[in-house]
C-alpha positions in Angstrom: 131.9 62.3 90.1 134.3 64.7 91.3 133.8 67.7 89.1 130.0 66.8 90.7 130.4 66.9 94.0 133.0 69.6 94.7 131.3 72.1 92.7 128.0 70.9 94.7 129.5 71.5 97.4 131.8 74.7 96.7 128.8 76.8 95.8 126.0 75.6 98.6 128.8 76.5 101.0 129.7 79.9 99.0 125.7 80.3 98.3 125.1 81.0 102.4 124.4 84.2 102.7 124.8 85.8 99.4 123.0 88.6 97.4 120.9 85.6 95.4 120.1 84.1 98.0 119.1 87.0 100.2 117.2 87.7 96.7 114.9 84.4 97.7 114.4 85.3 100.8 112.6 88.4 99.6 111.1 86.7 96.5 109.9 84.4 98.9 108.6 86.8 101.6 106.9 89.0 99.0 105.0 86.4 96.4 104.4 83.2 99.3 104.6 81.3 96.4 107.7 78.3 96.8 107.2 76.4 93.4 107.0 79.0 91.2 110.5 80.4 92.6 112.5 77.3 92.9 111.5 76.9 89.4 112.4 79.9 88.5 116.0 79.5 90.7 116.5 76.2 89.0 116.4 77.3 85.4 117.9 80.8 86.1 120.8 78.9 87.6 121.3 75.8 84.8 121.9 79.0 82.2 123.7 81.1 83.8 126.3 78.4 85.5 125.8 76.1 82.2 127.4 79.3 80.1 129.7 79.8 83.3 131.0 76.6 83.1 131.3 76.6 79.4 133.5 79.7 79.6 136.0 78.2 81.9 136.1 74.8 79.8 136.6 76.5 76.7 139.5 79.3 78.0 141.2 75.6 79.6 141.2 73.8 76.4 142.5 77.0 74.7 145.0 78.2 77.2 145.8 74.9 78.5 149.4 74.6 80.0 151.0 74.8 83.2 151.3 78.8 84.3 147.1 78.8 83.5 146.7 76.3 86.3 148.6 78.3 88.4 146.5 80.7 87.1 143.3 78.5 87.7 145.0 78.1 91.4 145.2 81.5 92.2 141.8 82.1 91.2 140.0 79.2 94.1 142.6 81.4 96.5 141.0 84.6 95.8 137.7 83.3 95.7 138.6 82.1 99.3 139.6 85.6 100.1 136.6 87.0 98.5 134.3 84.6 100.7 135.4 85.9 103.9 133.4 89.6 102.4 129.5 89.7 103.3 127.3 90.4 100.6 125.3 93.5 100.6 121.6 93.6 98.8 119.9 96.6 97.4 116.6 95.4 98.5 115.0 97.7 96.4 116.6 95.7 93.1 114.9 93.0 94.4 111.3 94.4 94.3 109.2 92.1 92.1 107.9 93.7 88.3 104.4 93.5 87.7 105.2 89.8 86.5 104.4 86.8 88.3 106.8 84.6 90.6 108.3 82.4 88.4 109.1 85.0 85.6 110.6 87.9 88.0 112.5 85.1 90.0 114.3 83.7 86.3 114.9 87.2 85.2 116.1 88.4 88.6 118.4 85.3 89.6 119.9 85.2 85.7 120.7 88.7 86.1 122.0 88.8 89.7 124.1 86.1 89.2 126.4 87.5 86.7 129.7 88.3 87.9 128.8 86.8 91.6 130.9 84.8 93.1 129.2 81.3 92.1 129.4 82.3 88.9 133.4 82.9 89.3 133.5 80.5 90.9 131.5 78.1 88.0 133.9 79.8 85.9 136.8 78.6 87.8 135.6 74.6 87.9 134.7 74.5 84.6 138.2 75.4 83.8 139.7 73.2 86.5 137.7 69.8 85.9 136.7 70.7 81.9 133.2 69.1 82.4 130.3 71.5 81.6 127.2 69.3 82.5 129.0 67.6 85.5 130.1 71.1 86.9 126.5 72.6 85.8 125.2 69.9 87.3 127.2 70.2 90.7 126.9 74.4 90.9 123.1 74.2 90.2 122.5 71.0 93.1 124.5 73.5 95.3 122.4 76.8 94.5 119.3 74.4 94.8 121.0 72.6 98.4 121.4 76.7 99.7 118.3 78.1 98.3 115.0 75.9 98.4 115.4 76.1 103.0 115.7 79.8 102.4 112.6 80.1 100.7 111.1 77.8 103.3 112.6 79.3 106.2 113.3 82.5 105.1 114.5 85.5 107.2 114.6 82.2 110.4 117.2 80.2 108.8 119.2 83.8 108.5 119.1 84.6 111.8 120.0 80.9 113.4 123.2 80.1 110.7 126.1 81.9 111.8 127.4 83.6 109.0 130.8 84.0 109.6 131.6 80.6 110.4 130.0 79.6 107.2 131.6 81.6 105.2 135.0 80.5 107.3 134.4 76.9 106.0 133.5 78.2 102.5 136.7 79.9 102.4 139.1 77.1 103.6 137.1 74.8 100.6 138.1 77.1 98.2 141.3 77.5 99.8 142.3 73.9 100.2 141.2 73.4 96.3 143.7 76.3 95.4 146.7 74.7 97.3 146.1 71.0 96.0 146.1 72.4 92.3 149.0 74.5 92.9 150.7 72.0 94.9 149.5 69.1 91.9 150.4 71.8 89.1 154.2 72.1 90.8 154.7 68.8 91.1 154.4 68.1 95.4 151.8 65.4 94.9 
């Protein structure tokens, strides 16, 4: 329950104001068509984090020792680090092909959310809780928690959440995960 909940929670916290979620906003805005984009959010996400989290179990089980937790460590701190850093979004990546909602919404979330900081971040708690479906689970209830208001509120909920205190609280969750593994990993607790 764990690996559930603090990946839930890690990535709807990291999620606020991020390029994919920026990305439903304009989905949203441009096809006025909810369903068809959570859907397409939903199963974009349970690949792309299911694969993310897979990577991290796997590289754990094969690299599994001590100095790869502290690797594992240092990795929540830089994710912390890399929190505190708006995202910026192309809006012109995000203009819709001549398919409908639910199809440029999976193609554009899949591809978007390689190498973004959820997906790190996936990457990271697969390796740190070795659970793929309870961490795919977690990532994808998180992108859900941070997207579906976005697409309902759109540019509204932007404007009232105060970005930089979210992404403050964001970063001390990642942060406070990185210290209690490398504080666990040396031995403190």
């Amino acid at each position: 329950m764990e690996a559930l909940l603090t990946s839930m929670a890690v990535v709807a916290l990291a999620e606020i104001g991020d390029k994919t979620q920026l990305l439903a906003i304009v989905l949203a805005t441009r096809f006025k068509r909810p369903v068809p984009i959570i859907l397409g959010i939903l199963f974009a996400t349970l690949a792309n984090h299911f694969l993310a989290a897979l990577v991290g179990e796997r590289t754990a089980m094969l690299l599994d020792g001590q100095w790869f937790r502290y690797a594992i460590a240092a990795s929540f701190i830089a994710m912390a680090a890399w929190t505190l850093i708006p995202d910026k979004f192309d809006e012109d990546e995000a203009r819709p092909a001549r398919f409908g909602a639910f199809l440029t919404t999976l193609v554009a979330f899949f591809l978007v959310e390689m190498g973004d900081k959820t997906q790190i971040a996936t990457v990271a708690l697969g390796a740190r809780f070795e659970n793929v479906f309870m961490v795919t689970a977690g990532t994808t209830l998180g992108m859900m928690i941070a997207n579906v208001p976005a697409i309902f509120l759109g540019n509204e909920l932007i404007k009232r959440v105060p970005m930089a205190v979210v992404r403050t609280v964001a970063a001390l969750l990642f942060l406070a995960i990185g210290l209690w593994l490398l504080a666990q990993t040396a031995g403190w607790l």
